[in-house]
C-alpha positions in Angstrom: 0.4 47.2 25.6 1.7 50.2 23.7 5.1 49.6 24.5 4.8 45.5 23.3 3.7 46.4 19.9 7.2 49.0 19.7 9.2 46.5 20.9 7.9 43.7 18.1 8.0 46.3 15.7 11.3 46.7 16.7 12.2 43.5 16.8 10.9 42.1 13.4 12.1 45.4 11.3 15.7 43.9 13.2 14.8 40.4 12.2 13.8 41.2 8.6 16.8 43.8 7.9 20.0 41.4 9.1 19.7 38.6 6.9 19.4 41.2 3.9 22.7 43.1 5.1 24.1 39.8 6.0 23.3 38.1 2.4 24.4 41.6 0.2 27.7 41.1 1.4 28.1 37.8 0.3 30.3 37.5 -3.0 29.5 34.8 -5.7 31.9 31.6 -5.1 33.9 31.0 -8.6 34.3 27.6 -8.7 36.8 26.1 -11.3 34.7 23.3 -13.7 37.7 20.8 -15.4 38.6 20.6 -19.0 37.0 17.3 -20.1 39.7 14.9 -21.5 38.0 13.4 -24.3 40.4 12.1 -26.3 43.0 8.9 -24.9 45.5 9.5 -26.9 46.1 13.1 -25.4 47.9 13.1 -22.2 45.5 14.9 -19.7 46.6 17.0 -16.3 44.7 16.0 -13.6 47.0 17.2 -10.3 47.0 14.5 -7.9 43.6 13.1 -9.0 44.1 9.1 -10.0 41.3 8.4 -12.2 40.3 4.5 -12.8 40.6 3.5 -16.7 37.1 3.0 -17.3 36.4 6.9 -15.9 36.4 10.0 -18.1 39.4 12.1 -16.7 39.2 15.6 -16.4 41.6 18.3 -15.3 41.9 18.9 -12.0 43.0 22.0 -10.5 45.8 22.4 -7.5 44.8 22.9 -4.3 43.2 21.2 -1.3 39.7 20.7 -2.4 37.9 17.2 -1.8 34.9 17.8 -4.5 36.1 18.4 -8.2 33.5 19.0 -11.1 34.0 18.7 -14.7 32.5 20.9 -17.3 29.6 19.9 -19.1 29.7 17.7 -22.0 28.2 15.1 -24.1 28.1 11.8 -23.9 26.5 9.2 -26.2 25.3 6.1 -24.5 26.3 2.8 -25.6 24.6 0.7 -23.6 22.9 0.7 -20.1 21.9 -2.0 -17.4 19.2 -1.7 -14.4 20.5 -2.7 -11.5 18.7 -5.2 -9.1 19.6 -7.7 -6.2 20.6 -9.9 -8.7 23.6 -7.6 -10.6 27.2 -6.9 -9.0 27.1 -3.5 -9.6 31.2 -3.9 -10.3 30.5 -6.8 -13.1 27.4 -5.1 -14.8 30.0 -3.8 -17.5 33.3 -5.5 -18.2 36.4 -4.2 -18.5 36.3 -5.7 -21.6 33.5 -4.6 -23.2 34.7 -1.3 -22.9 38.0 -1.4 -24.0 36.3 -3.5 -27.2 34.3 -0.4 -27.8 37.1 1.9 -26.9 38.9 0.1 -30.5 36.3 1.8 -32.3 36.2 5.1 -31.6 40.1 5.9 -30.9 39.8 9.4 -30.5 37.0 9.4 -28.1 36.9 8.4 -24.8 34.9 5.2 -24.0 34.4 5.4 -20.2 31.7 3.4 -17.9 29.9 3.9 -14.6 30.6 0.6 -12.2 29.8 1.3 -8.9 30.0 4.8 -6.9 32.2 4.1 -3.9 33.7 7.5 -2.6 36.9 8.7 -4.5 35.0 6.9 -7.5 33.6 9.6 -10.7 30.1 10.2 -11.0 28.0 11.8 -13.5 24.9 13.7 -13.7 22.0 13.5 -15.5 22.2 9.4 -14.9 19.7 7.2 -12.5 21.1 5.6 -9.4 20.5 2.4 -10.0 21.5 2.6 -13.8 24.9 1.5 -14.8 26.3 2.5 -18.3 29.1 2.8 -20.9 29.2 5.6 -23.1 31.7 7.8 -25.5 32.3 11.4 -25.1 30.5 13.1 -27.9 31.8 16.6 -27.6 31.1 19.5 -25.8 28.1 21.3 -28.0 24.9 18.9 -29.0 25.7 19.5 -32.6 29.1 18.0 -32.3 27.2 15.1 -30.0 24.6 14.7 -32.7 26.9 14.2 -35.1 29.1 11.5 -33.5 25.8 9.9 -32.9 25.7 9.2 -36.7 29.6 8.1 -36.4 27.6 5.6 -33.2 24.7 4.5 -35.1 26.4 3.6 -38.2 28.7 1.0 -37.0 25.2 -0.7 -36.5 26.7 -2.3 -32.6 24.8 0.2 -30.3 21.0 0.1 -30.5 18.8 2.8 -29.1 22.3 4.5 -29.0 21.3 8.4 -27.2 22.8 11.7 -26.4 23.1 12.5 -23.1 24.5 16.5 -21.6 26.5 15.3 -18.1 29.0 16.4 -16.1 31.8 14.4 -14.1 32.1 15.0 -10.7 34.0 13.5 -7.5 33.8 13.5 -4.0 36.8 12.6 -2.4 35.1 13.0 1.5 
């Protein structure tokens, strides 16, 4: 019996001392968020990444990776619909309506959320079956705040809101 219980004390100090070795060699993976590209009329690098007009590019560093992630920003949303049986996800917003609010705030990107097929930019902070269009608002809540004002006093955009996101996509 003596020699079981020196073996399982054996075995568990084993068991409880390899994942700690194992895990304090590990280094901290530095992962490279993208510039956000807020403004359209400033020509934006994004490597080999094609982003759709109605998506908020961001830059995009070189190399072989399949998952890019933007930095965080902020967004003010312009509108949002609730998707149901009834809704195409693709038609939910138009092309149109977008570039129609795009005329009004020329410096600032007016980008939308259709459908998330793979390949396709998605954003945190945002409810799955929620599609939206919204205008980058900066990347510190006072900047966003303030553009809210700039959003709320063309009086077109009702319960108008700040939202922090980040664009991400996954290219698997």
């Amino acid at each position: 019996m003596k020699k079981y219980l020196i073996l399982w004390s054996a075995l568990t100090t084993m068991y409880f001392m390899v994942p700690l070795h194992v895990n304090a060699q590990r280094r901290p993976v530095k992962t490279n968020l993208g510039k956000i590209c807020g403004n359209p009329q400033v020509k934006c690098r994004t490597g080999n990444v094609v982003f759709q007009r109605h998506e908020i590019p961001f830059e995009v560093s070189k190399g072989s990776a399949v998952i890019y992630d933007s930095e965080s920003f902020y967004a003010v949303i312009l509108k949002t619909v609730k998707l149901n049986a009834d809704i195409n996800c693709e038609n939910a917003i138009s092309e149109d309506e977008r570039l129609e609010s795009q005329k009004l705030f020329k410096s600032n990107k007016v980008f939308a959320l259709k459908c998330s097929d793979a390949g396709d930019v998605y954003y945190t902070n945002v409810a799955n079956d929620v599609n939206f269009i919204a205008v980058y608002a900066g990347k510190s809540l006072t900047e966003a705040n303030n553009f809210l004002k700039t959003v709320q006093a063309t009086g077109k955009f009702k319960g108008a809101n700040v939202r922090k996101m980040q664009a991400s996509i996954n290219g698997t």
